[in-house]
C-alpha positions as MATLAB code, in Angstrom:
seq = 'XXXXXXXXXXXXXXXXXXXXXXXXXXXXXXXXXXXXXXXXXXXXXXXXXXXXXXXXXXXXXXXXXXXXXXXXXXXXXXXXXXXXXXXXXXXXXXXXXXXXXXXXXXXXXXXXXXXXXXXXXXXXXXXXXXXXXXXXXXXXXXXXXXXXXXX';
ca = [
      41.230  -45.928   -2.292;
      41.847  -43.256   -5.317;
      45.354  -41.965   -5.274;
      46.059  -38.706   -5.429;
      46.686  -38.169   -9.455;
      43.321  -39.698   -9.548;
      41.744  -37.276   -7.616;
      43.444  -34.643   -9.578;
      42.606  -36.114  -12.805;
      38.579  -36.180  -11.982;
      38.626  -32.491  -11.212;
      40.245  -31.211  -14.037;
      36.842  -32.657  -15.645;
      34.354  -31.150  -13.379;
      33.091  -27.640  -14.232;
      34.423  -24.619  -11.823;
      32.105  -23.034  -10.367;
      32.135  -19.790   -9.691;
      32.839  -18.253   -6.287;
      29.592  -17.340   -4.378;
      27.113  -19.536   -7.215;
      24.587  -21.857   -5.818;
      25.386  -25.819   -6.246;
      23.055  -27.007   -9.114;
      21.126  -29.174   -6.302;
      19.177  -25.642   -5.630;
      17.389  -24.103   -8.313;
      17.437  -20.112   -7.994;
      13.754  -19.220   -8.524;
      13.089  -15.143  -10.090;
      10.024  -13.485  -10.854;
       9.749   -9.798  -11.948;
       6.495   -7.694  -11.135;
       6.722   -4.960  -14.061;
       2.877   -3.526  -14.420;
       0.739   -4.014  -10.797;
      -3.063   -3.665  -10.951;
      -3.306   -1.983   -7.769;
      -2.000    0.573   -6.076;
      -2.663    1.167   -2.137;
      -2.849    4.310    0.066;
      -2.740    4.440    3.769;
      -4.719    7.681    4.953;
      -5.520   10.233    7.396;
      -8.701   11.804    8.232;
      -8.028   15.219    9.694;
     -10.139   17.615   11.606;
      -9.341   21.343   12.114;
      -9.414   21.955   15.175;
      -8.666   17.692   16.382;
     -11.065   16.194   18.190;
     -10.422   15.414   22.124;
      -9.098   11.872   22.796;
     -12.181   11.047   23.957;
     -14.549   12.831   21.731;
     -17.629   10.441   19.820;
     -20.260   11.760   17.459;
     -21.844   10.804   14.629;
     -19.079   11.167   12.490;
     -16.093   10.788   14.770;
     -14.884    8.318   14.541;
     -15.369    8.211   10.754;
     -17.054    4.213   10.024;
     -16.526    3.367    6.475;
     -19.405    4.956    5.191;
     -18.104    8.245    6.772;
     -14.924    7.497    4.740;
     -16.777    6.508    1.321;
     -19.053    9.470    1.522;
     -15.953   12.110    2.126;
     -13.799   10.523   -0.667;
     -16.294   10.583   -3.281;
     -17.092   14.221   -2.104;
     -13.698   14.765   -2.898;
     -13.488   12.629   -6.203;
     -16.907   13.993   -7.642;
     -15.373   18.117   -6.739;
     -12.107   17.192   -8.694;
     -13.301   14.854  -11.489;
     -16.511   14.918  -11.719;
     -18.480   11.537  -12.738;
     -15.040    9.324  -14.178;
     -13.529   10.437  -10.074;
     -16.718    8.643   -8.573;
     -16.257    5.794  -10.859;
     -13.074    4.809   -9.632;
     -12.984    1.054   -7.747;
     -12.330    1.737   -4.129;
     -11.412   -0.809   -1.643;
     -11.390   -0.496    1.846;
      -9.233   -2.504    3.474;
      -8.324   -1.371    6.810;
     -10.305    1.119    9.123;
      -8.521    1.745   12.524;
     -10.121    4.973   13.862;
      -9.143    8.011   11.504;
      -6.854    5.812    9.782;
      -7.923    3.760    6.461;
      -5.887    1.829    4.180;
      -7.516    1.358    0.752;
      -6.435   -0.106   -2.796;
      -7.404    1.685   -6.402;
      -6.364    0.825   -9.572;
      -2.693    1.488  -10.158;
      -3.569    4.039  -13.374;
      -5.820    6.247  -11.636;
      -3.701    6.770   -8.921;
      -2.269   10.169   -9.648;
      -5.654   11.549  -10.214;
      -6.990    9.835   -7.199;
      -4.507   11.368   -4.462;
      -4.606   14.865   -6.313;
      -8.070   14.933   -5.634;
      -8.459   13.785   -2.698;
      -5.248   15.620   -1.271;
      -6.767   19.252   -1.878;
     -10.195   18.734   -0.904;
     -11.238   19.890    2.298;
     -15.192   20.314    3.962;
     -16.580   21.862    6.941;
     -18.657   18.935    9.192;
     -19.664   19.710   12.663;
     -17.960   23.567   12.882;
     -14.561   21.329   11.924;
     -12.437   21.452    8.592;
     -12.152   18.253    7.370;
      -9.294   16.991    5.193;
      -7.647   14.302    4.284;
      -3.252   13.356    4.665;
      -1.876   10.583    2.604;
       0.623    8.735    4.884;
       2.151    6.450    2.605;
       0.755    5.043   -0.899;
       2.737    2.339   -3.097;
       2.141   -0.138   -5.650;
       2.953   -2.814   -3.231;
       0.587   -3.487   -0.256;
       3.429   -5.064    2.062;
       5.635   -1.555    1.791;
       2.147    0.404    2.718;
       1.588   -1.590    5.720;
       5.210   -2.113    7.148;
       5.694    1.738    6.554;
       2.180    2.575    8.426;
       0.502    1.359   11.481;
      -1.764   -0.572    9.956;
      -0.515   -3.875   11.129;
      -3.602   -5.121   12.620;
      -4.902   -5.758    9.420;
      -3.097   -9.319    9.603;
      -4.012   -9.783   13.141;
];
C-alpha cells in the first residue's frame, strides 16, 4: 500500500485542473453557425372580416396553391420579376397557418413585401401576419404552433 508522502508526492506531478473543467476522458465538442442559407417564416393568412369556424369555399381554407398564388401576388406588386424569383418552400400548411423557408439574403425584402400587401377575394380583405421568422427552423417552430410538422 502507498504511504501517505507517496500519495502526496504523485500529485504534486499531476496537472490541476481547474474547478468546473471536464476530465480529459470527455472531449467538449463546438461548432459555430455564422452565415445560414435559409431563413424561415411562420405565417398568417388573414381575412377582413374572419371567416366563421365553420366556413369552406374555394379558397378557405387556403391549400398551398392558394398560398403560392397570394405570395407571389404580393412579391410580383413589391418587386416585380427578381420578388417572383425568390425560392419558396412550403413546409407546413395547417389551415391559415404556413411555415415556409427562403433564402436567408432575401429575407428583408421578402417579409416587406409580403407584410403590406393586401387583396380583396370573395368581398374579404386578404392579408398576410408574420408570426415569427428566424434563421433557425427549431426557434420558428417551438415559438409557433406548428408542431405537427414532426408528427
Amino acid at each position: 500500500m502507498n504511504s501517505p508522502a507517496a500519495l502526496d508526492d504523485n500529485a504534486k506531478h499531476q496537472p490541476r485542473r481547474k474547478s468546473g473543467s471536464k476530465p480529459k476522458g470527455s472531449p467538449e465538442h463546438r461548432f459555430t453557425l455564422r452565415g445560414p442559407e435559409w431563413h424561415y417564416l411562420h405565417l398568417q393568412m388573414t381575412f377582413d372580416p374572419p371567416h366563421p369556424a365553420a366556413f369552406t369555399s374555394p379558397s378557405y381554407p387556403p391549400d398551398p396553391l392558394t398560398w403560392k398564388t397570394r405570395l407571389d401576388a404580393a412579391l410580383s406588386i413589391f418587386l416585380g420579376v427578381s420578388g417572383t424569383s425568390i425560392p419558396t418552400d412550403l413546409l407546413d400548411l395547417s389551415g391559415d397557418k404556413l411555415l415556409l423557408r427562403i433564402p436567408r439574403e432575401d429575407a428583408p425584402r421578402y417579409m416587406a413585401a409580403i407584410g403590406g400587401w393586401a387583396d380583396t377575394v370573395e368581398g374579404r380583405t386578404v392579408g398576410f401576419r408574420i408570426l415569427n421568422n428566424s434563421d433557425f427552423l427549431m426557434s420558428v417552430v417551438i415559438a409557433g404552433d406548428s408542431a405537427s410538422l414532426f408528427r
